[in-house]
N, C-alpha and C positions, 0 to 999 in steps of 0.2 A: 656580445658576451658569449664565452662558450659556453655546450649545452654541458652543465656541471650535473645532471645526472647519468651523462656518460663517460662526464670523468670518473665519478666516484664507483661506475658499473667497471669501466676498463681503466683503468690507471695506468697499467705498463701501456694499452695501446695509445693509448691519449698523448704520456710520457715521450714516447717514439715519435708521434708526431711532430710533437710543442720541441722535441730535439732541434728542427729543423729548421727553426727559429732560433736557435741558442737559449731559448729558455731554462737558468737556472736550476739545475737537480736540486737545489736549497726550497729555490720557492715553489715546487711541484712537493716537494714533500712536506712542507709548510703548509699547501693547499689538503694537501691527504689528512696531514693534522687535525685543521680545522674540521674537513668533515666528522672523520672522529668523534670531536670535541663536542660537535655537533648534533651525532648521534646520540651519543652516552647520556648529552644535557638533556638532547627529549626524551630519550627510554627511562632517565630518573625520573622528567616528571611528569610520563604518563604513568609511571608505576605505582606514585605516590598519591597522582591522582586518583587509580582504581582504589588504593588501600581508603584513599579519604571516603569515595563514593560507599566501601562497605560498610565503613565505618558509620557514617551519614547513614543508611539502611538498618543496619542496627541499633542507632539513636530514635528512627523511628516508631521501631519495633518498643525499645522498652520503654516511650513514653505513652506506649497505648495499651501496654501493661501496667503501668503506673508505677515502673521501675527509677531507680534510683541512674539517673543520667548524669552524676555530677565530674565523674571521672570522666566518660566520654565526651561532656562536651570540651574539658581541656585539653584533652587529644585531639578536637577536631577544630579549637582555636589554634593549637601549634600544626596542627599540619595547616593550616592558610599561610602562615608566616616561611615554613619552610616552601609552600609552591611557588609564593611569592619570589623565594630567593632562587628558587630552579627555574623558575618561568624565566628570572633576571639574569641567569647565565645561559639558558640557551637563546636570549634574544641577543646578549655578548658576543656568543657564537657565532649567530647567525651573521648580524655588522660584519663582525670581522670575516666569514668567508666571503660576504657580498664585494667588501672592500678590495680584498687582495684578488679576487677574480675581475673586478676590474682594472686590472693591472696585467691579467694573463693575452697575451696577443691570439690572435683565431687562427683554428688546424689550419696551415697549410694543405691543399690537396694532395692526392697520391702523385700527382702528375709533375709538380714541384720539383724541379732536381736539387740537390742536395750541392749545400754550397756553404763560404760563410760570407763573402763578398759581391762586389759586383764580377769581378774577375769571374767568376762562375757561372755567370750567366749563360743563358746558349742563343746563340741568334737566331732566329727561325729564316728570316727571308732577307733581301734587302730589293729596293723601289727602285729605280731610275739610278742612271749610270751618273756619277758627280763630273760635272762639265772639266773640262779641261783646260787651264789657263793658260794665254801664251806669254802671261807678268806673273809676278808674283801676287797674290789676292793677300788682300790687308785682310785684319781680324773688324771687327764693328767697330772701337770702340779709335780705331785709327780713321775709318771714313768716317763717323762721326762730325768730325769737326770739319772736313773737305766737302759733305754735301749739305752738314747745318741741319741734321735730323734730331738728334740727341744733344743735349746741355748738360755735361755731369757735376761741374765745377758749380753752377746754377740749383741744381738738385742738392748738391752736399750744404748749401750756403741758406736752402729753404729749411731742410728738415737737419739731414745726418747724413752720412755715408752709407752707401746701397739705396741712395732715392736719387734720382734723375729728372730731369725734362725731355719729354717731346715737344717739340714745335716745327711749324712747318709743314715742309711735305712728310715728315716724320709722325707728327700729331695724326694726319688726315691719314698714312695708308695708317696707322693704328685703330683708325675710325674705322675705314674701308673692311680692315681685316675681320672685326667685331661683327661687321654689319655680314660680311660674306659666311663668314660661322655660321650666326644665327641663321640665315636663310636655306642655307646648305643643310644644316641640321631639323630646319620644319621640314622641308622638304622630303625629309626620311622620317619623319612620322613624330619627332617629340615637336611636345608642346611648349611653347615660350614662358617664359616667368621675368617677371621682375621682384627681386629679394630684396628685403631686410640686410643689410649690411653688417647690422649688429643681430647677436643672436645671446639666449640668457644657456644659463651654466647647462641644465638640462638638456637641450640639444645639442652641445658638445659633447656631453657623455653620449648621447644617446649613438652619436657614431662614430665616439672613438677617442678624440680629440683631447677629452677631459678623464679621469684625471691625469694619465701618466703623460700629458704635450701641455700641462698647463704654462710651461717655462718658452716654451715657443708663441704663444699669443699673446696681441696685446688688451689688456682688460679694463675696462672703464672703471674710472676710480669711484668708490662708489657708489657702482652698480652692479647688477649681478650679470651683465653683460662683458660682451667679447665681440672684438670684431673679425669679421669669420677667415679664417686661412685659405677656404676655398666656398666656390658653390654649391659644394656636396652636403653643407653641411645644414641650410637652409632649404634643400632641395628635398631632399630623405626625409627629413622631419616633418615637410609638408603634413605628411601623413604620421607624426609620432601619435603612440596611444591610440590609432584607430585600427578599424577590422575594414579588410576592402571585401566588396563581393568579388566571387572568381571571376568572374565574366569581365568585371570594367581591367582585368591584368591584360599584357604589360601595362605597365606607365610609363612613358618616357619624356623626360623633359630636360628643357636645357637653359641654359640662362648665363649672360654678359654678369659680371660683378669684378671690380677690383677683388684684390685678397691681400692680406696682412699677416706677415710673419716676422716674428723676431730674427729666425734663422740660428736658433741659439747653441745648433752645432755643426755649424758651417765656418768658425774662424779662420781665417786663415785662406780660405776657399772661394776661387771666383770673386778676388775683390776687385778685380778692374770689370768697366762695362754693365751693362743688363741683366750677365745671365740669373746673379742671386739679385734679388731685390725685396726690401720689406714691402715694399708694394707693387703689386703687378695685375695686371689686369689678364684674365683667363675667360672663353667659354666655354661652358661643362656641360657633360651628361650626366644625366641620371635615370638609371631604370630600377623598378621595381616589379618583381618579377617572381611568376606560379615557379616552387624550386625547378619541375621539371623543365622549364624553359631557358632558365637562366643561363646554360652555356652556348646556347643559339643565340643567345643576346648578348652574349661577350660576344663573340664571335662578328657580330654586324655591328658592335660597336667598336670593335678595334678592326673593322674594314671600314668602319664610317672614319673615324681619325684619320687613317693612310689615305684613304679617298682624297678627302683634303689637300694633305701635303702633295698628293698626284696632282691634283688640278691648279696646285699653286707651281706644279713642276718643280718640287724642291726633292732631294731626291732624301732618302731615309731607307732605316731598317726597323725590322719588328724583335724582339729582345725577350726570350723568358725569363725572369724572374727565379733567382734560386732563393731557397729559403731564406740563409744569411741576408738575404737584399730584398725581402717583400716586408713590406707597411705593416702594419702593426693589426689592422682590418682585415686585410685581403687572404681570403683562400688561396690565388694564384692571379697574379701580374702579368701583361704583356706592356712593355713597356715602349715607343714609339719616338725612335733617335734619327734628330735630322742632324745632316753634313753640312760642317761648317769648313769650308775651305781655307778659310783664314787662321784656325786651329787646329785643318788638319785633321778633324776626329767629328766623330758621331754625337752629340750631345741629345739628353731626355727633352722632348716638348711635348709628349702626352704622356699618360700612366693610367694603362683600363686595367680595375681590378673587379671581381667579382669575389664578395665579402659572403660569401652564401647568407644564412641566417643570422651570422653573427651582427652587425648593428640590429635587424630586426631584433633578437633579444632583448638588446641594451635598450632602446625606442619603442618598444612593443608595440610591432609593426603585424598585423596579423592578418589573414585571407580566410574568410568562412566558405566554405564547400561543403557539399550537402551536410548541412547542419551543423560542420567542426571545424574549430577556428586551428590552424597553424602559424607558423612565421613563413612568410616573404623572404624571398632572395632580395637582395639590395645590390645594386652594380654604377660603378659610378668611373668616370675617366675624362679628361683634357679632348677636347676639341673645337679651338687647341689653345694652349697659352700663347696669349698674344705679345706679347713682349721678345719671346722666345724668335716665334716664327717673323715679326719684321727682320733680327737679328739678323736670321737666315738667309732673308731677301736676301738684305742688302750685302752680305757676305757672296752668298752664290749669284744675283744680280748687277754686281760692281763691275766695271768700266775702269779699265787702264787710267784713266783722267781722274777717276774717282766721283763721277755719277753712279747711280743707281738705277737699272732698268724697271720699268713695272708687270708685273705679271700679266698675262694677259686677259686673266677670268676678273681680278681687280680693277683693270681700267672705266669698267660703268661705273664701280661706285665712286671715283674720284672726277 
């Protein structure tokens, strides 16, 4: 959530920011509103409050005079009835700006280029040279069926369209890939988890998700559960509602989980193949993080993801993030596009954002330092979607005949 005492302190600067997002001039000044609304509701009833409290002091005075209190105490029966009705508008007030600030997305940083698309994006780097074919390289969803890795006709026939099978040597490097994640990623310092798959309404607000992506999840009927779109979101909350000591930051942790998404605005988009899928399997990070650290830890986590993709030798670029094209959480994105030779183009298989304090608001995520509790930075990113990066193999892996080679840092796990 953003910090709504500096919106209401700068407004145009806030404004200027939230621009860069496309946020609504309507509902920024809807937001100003309610503050207002807000204010006016309490300065009437701490006003009415003081008038009662003198009121109340002078009922004392003349019953120790053994004055006539009958008119007083009818005045100090109707002012209950009126706090009552003030105390009920500005708790009104209050609701409603709690509700619609959760709906306002987090400042983009200064650093953010200004954009409304992906089109705007800037590239920062790019990774290894894309091999060179002496055929024409099919897309995945044509080796598919020539090496028997993927079942899609199987997949639509179990659930719906955008679900699939792995089987085979398709299943195991899938296994292989998880397994290499994970280790890759202890090995640089985060700690493993295994999550809850389902998660209740509360920690989806707490990072984001809930209320304004309730149409993208799928919800237990039922229940006040959800089953989670990514790791992030079982990962962060670890710690919802608690105070960490300085000393135990960072945190960093990672963890294997399917994810489940509706996809509920992607019609039309990437319907053949893996790339969109209601279910796909990811490994994620997450750090939690002293603020002043936090860009040293984007930083080693969007070199941990490219590390990855290097030693799987697939080759990729690093991508900023313009406004128009950042998450709804994130201060500022690097976004991490492997080469798909069969398409011809760069496709997203990681996304490191760093959300500064913003879920810490929403989650009340806090760090005590000498004796004052603040919010935590929160940083979370793909390393990496596994679904994504087999694709990838077997696109930049594929063989004239339509085998698929193996990596070479994969070969023990298989």
């Amino acid at each position: 959530m953003i910090d709504l005492k500096y919106f209401q302190n700068n407004f145009e600067e806030a404004s200027n920011k939230l621009a860069k997002k496309a946020v609504a001039t309507q509902t920024l000044e809807e937001l100003k509103s309610l503050f207002a609304s807000l204010k006016d509701d309490n300065a009437k009833y701490e006003a009415t409050k003081a008038e009662q409290n003198k009121l109340s002091k002078l009922f004392g005075e003349y019953k120790q005079k053994g004055l006539d209190t009958y008119e007083l105490k009818a005045q100090l029966d109707s002012f209950k009835t009126t706090l009552a009705t003030l105390q009920e508008n500005a708790r009104r007030s209050e609701e409603a700006l709690e509700a619609l600030s959760q709906m306002i997305p987090n400042f983009p940083d200064d650093s953010v280029p200004e954009g409304v698309d992906e089109n705007y994006n800037i590239e920062l780097r790019k990774v290894l040279e894309p091999r060179k074919f002496d055929f024409t390289p099919k897309e995945h969803w044509e080796l598919a069926s020539s090496c028997g890795w993927i079942d899609f006709e199987r997949g639509v026939k179990l659930a719906k369209s955008r679900f699939s099978v792995l089987r085979g040597d398709g299943a195991r490097v899938e296994r292989a890939l998880i397994n290499f994640f994970l280790n890759f990623n202890r090995k640089n310092g985060f700690e493993e988890f295994n999550l809850p798959l389902m998660n209740n309404a509360s920690m989806l607000r707490g990072t984001g998700q809930l209320p304004k992506f309730e149409d993208d999840l799928f919800r237990i009927e039922d229940e006040d559960l959800y089953l989670i779109p990514t790791a992030e979101v079982p990962l962060t909350n670890l710690y919802n509602d608690e105070i960490i000591n300085d000393k135990e930051l960072p945190i960093l942790m990672t963890a294997y989980t399917p994810c489940f998404r509706k996809e509920a605005g992607s019609a039309g988009r990437d319907t053949r193949g893996m790339i969109r899928q209601h279910q796909f399997d990811k490994v994620e990070m997450v750090a939690i993080s002293h603020p002043d650290k936090s860009d040293e830890i984007f930083e080693m986590m969007v070199q941990n993801a490219s590390d990855l993709l290097t030693a799987l030798e697939l080759p990729h670029r690093l991508v900023m993030l313009c406004g128009g094209d950042l998450g709804f959480s994130a201060a500022k994105t690097v976004d991490i596009e492997v080469w798909l030779p069969g398409q011809n183009q760069y496709r997203e298989i990681s996304s490191i954002s760093n959300t500064r304090d913003f879920q810490a608001r929403r989650a009340k995520i806090r760090y005590k330092q000498d004796g004052k509790n603040s919010f935590v930075h929160t940083l979370n990113g793909s390393a990496l979607a596994v679904g994504r990066t087999l694709i990838a193999i077997m696109e930049n892996y594929q063989q004239e005949d339509g085998t698929i080679k193996i990596p070479e840092v994969l070969k023990s796990y298989l």
